[in-house]
C-alpha positions as a Markdown table, in Angstrom:
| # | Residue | x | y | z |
|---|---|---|---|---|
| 1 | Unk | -28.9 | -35.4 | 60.7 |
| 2 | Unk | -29.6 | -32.8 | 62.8 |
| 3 | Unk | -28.0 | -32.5 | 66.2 |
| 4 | Unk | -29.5 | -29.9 | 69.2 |
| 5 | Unk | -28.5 | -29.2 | 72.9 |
| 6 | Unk | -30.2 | -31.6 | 75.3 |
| 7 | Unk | -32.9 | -29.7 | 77.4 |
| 8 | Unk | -35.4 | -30.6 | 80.0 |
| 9 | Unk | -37.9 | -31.3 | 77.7 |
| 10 | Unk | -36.0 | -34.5 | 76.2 |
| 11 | Unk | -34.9 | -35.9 | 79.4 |
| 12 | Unk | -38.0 | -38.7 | 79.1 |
| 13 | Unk | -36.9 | -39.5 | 75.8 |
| 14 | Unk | -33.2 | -40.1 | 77.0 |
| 15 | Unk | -33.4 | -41.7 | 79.9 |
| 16 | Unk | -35.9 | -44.6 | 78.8 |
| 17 | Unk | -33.1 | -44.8 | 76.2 |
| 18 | Unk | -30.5 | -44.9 | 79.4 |
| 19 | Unk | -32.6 | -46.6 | 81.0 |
| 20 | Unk | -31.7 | -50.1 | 79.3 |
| 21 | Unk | -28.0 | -50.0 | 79.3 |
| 22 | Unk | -28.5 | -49.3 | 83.6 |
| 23 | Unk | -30.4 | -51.9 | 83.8 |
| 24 | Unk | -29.0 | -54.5 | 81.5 |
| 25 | Unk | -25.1 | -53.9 | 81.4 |
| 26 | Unk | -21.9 | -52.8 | 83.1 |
| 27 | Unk | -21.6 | -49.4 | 80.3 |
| 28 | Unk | -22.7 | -47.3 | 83.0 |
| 29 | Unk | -21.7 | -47.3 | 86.6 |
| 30 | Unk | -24.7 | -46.7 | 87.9 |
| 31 | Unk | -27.0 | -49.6 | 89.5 |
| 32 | Unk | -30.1 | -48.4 | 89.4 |
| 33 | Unk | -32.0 | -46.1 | 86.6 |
| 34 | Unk | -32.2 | -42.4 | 88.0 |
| 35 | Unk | -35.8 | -40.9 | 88.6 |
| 36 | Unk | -37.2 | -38.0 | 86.0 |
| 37 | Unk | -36.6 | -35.4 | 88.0 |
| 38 | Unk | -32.9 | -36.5 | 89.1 |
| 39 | Unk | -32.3 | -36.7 | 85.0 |
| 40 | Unk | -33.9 | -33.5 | 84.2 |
| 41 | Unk | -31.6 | -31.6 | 86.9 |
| 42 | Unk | -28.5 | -33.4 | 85.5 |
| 43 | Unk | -29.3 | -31.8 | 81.7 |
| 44 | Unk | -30.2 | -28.5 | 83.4 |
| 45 | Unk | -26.8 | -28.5 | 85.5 |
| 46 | Unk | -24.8 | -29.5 | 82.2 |
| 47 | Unk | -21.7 | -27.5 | 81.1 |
| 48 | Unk | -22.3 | -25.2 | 78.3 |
């Protein structure tokens, strides 16, 4: 298995992965699924 850093260029990826537990359970506390953008300026504000 190989594990990497998150960047901007695997946001898509993750969030339709995030996507589902937003949408379809009480994991998360958000209640509704962030846009693209919004996700891609979360991983590039993430602490080292």
């Amino acid at each position: 298995m190989v594990i990497h850093k998150a960047t901007k260029e695997d946001a898509s990826s993750i969030l339709r992965i995030y996507s589902y537990y937003v949408e379809n359970t009480a994991i998360s506390f958000e209640y509704t699924t962030p846009s693209l953008s919004e996700f891609e300026e979360r991983i590039s504000n993430k602490p080292i």
